[in-house]
C-alpha positions in Angstrom: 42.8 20.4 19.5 45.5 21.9 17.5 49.3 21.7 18.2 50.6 23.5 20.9 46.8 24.3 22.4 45.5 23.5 25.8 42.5 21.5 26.3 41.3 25.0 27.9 42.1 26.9 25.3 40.7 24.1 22.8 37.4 24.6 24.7 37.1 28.6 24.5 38.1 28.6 20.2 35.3 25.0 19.6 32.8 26.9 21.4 33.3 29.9 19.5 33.6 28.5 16.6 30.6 26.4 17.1 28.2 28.8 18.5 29.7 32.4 18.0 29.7 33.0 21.7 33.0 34.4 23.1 33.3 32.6 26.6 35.4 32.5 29.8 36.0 29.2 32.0 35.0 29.1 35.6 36.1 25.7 36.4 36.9 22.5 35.6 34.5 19.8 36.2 35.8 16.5 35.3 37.5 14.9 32.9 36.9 11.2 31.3 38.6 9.3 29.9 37.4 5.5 29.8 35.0 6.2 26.7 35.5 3.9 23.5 34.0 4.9 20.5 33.4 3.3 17.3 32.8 4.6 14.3 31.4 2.8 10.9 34.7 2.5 8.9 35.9 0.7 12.0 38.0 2.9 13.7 38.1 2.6 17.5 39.6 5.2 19.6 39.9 6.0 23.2 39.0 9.5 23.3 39.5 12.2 26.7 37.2 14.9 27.5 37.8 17.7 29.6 34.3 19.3 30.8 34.2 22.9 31.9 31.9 25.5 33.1 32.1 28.3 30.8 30.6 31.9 31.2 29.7 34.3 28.5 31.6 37.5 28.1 28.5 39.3 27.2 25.0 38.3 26.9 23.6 36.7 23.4 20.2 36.3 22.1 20.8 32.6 21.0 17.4 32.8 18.5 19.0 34.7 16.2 22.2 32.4 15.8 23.0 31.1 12.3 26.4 30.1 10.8 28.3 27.4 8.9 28.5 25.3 12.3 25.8 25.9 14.1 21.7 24.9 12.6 20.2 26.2 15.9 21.0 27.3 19.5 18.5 26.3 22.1 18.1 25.7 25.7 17.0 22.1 26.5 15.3 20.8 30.2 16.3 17.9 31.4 13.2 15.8 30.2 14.1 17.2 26.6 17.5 15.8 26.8 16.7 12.5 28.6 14.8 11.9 25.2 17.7 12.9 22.6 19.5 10.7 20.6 23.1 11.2 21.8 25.8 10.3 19.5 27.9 8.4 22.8 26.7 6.8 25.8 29.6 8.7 27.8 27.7 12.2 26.9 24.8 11.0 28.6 26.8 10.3 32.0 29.0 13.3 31.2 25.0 15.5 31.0 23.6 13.4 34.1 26.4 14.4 36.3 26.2 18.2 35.5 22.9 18.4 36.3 23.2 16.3 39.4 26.0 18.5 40.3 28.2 15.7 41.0 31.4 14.3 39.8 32.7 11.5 40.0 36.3 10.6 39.5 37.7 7.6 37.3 35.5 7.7 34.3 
């Protein structure tokens, strides 16, 4: 997030510059917050995450993407992400209640 920026608008610019998609939000979802990370220097941090349902401005053939950010874009079902190494246990809850379709507050 830079200075100045809102979550929102940090959302919209990351996924841009991650996937070269131009997006607009729907919604918000959810946001967490009780997720601890640590990482192998030893730094601990509390981190927040604001989850929104974005929209593409215009449709995207995702095959073809290749930049500095991004190796590959691809669709995943839900038995394909159930297997993936995730980098946090919070992504995992943050995935199951999207595809459930429900949100819990308090996280």
């Amino acid at each position: 997030m830079e200075l100045g920026e809102s979550s929102l608008e940090t959302a919209i610019r990351e996924f841009a510059e991650e996937t070269g998609i131009k997006v607009t939000a729907k919604r918000l979802l959810n946001v967490y917050t009780n997720s601890e990370h640590h990482y192998p220097n030893g730094d601990i941090c509390q981190s927040v995450t604001f989850i929104y349902e974005m929209v593409a401005e215009e449709n995207y053939d995702i095959s073809t993407h290749r930049d500095d950010e991004s190796l590959e874009l691809r669709f995943f079902t839900k038995e394909e992400i159930d297997q993936l190494a995730l980098a946090f246990d919070s992504h995992r809850l943050m995935i199951e209640e999207y595809v459930s379709g429900s949100f819990a507050m308090g996280h």
